[in-house]
N, C-alpha and C positions, 0 to 999 in steps of 0.2 A: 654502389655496392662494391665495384674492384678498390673504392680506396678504403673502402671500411675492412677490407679482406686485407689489402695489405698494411693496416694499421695492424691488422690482428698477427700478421705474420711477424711484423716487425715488434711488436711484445714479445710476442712467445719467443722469440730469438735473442733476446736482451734479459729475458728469464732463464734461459739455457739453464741448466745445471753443470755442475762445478765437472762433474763425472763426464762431460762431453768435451772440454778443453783439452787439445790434445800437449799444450804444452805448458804448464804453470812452473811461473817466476816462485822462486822461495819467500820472499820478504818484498814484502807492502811498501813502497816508498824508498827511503835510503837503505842502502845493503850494509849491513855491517861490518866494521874493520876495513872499510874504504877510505882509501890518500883523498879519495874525491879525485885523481885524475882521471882524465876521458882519455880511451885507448880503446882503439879495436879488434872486437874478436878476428882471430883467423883460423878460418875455416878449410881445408886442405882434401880437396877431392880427390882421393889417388883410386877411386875405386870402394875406399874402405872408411873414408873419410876420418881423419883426424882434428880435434879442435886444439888451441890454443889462444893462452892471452883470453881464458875465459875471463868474461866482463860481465854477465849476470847468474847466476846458479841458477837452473831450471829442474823438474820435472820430466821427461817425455813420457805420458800415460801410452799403450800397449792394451787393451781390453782383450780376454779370450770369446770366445762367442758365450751368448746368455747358456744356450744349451751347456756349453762345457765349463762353466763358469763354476768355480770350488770353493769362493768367497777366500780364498788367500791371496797374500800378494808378497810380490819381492820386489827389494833395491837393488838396482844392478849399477855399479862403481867401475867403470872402465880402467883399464890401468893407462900407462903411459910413463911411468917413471915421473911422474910428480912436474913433466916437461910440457906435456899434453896429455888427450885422450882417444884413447883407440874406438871410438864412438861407434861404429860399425861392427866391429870386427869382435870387441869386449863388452859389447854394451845392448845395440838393437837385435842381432843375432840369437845372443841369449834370451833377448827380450819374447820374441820369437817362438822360441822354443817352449819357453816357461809360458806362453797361450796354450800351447799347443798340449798342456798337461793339465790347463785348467786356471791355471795362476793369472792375475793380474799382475801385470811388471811396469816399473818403471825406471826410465834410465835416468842415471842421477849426473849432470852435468855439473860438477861442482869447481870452485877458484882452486886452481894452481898457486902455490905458494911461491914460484918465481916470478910473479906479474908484478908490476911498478904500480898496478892499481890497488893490491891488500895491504894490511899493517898487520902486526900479530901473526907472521907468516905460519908458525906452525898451528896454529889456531884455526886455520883458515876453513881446512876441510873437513875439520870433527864437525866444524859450528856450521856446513851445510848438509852433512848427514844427517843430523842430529836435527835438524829444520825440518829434514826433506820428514823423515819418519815419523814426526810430529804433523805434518801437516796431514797424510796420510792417514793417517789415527785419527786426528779430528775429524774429518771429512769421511771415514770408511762407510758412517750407511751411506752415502751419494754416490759409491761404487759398488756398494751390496758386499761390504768386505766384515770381516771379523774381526775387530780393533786386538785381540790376541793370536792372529795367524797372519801377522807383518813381519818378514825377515830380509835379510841384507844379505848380499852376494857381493865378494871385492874379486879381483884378477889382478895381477900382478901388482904394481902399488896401490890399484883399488882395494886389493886386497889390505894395504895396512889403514885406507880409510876405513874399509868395513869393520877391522878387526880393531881401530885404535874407538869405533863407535860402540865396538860389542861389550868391551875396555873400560870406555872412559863413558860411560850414554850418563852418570851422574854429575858428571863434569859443569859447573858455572860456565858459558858461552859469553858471560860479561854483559848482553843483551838490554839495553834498559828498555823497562816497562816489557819486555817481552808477554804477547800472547800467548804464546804457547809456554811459556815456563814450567803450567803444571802438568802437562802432559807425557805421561810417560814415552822416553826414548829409549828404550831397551827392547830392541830388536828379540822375537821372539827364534829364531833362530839363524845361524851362522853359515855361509859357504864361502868359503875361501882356494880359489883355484892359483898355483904356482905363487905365492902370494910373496910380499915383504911384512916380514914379520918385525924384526931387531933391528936396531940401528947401531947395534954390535958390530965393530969396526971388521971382526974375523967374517962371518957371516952377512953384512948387509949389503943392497944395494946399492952402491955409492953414490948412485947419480941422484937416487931418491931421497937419499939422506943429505946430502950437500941441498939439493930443492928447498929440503923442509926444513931443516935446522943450521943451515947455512956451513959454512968453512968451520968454524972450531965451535963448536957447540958443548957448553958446561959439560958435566958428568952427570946432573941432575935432568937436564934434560934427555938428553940421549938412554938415560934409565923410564922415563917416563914414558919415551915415545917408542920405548921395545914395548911390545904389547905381551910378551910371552910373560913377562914380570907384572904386568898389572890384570892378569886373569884373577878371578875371586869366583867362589860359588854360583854369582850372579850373573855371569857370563854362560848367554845362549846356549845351546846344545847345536855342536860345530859338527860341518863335512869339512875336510880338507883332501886335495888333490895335488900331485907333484910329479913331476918327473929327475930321477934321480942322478940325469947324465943335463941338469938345467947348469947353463952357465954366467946366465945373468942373476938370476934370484936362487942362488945354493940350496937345497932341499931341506937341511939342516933348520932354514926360517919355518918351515912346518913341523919339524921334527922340534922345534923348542914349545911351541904354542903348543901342541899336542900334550906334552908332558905335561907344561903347564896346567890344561885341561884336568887332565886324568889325576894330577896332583891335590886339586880344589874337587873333585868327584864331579866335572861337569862332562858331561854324555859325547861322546868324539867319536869320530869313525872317517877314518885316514885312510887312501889309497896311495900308492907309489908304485911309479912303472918307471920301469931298466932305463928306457929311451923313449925320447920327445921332446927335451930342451924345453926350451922354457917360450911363454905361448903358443900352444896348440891351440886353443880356443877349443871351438866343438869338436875337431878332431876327423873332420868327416873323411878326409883321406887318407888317414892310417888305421889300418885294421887293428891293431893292438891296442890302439887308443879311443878309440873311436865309441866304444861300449863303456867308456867314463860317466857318460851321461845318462846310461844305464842304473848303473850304481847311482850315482845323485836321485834319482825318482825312486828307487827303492828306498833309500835314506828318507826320501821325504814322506812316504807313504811309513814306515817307520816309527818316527817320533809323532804324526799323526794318531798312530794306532795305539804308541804309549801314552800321549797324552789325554786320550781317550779313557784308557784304562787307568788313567792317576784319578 
């Protein structure tokens, strides 16, 4: 009888459902746009934990309790300057948070475009957004989610992952035989905190930009990879959040997306405070800042309500 019980344990546990894995690989087998060399992630515990030399693109699932569960869910894009990821601090934190309003989240562990392991460097991390939300969509009843209340959240150059996805989600990934091809990747809506937006030489971040499009990069490309220029109609309905004394990522990368927005009539709604430089994250130590995340759940309850009424 105990081995016939533990046969039956060890089924039902090889049955699991997809929805109880707390950490799922992007792609099945070979990863795409890989040299194929073998190099080691590193993982940097200071507290807040940083990775680098990302070597596989992952998922981290984040469930809110069944009770508080909203059937929505977000990608959360850590920034790091395109060097690393602020994994902790840009990533599970939010993650966190967004349970704690109901949302499913997941933190998106995506390739760094300076690793000796990718090829097609600036390709790199549209093509594991753009995976990640595909794979989410497929899979949304095994999470009890809504395949059209799946949206993207970037922070610092997560932020130009999120917004080159919101951008570019019609984009060829070069993929063959891809699975997921037919499924839509178009983030149903947009958060973008202290973000890189341009790779406008006046305005951008330089160390994100030299990452992703290396030392001298065309005019064609550096036009492509500004995201303020490739908004169209079909681009999500955006929050954006800034501080206007930021000295890494100039305010002006929100203030050009913004326009751009509002130029194509897509739904925008932009804060900006005096002071806080650039990463506050959640803010929980400055009072002036700190009710940011206020405004974002009202924004979100918001385009809820409108899309309700459409």
């Amino acid at each position: 009888m105990m081995h016939f019980r533990l046969l039956a344990i060890s089924a039902f546990c090889s049955f699991c459902t997809f929805s109880q894995d707390k950490i799922i690989p992007l792609y099945d087998g070979k990863i795409p746009n890989s040299t194929g060399i073998s190099e080691k992630e590193i993982h940097t515990d200071n507290g807040l934990l940083e990775i680098s030399n990302v070597q596989e693109p992952t998922l981290e699932t984040f469930l809110p309790s069944k009770q508080n569960a909203n059937g929505k869910a977000v990608i959360i894009c850590p920034g790091g300057g395109y060097h690393y990821l602020a994994y902790h601090y840009a990533g599970t934190n939010f993650a966190k948070w967004f349970n704690s309003k109901g949302y499913t989240a997941f933190v998106l562990k995506y390739r760094l475009p300076i690793a000796n392991t990718v090829k097609n460097k600036a390709e790199v991390p549209l093509q594991d957004a753009k995976r990640a939300i595909q794979v989410i969509r497929k899979n949304a009843d095994k999470w009890n989610l809504n395949p059209e209340s799946i949206g993207i959240m970037g922070l610092s150059a997560g932020g130009h992952v999120a917004s080159t996805l919101a951008t570019h989600f019609n984009s060829d990934t070069g993929i063959p035989k891809d699975p997921y091809k037919d499924i839509s990747a178009r983030p149903d809506f947009l958060i973008l905190a202290f973000p890189v937006i341009t790779m406008d030489k006046k305005y951008t971040h330089m160390g994100s930009r030299k990452a992703l499009l290396g030392e001298s990069p065309s005019e064609e490309k550096i036009k492509l990879y500004s995201n303020e220029l490739q908004v169209t109609s079909e681009t999500p309905p955006t929050f954006l959040v800034h501080c206007e004394d930021d000295k890494a990522v100039p305010v002006e990368n929100s203030l050009l997306f913004y326009r751009g927005l509002t130029k194509h009539g897509v739904s925008a709604e932009m804060h900006l405070y005096p002071k806080g430089g650039h990463g506050f994250g959640l803010a929980l130590n400055n009072k002036h800042l700190q009710s940011w995340t206020d405004r974002l759940y009202n924004w979100l309850d918001f385009i809820d309500n409108r899309q309700t009424e459409d």
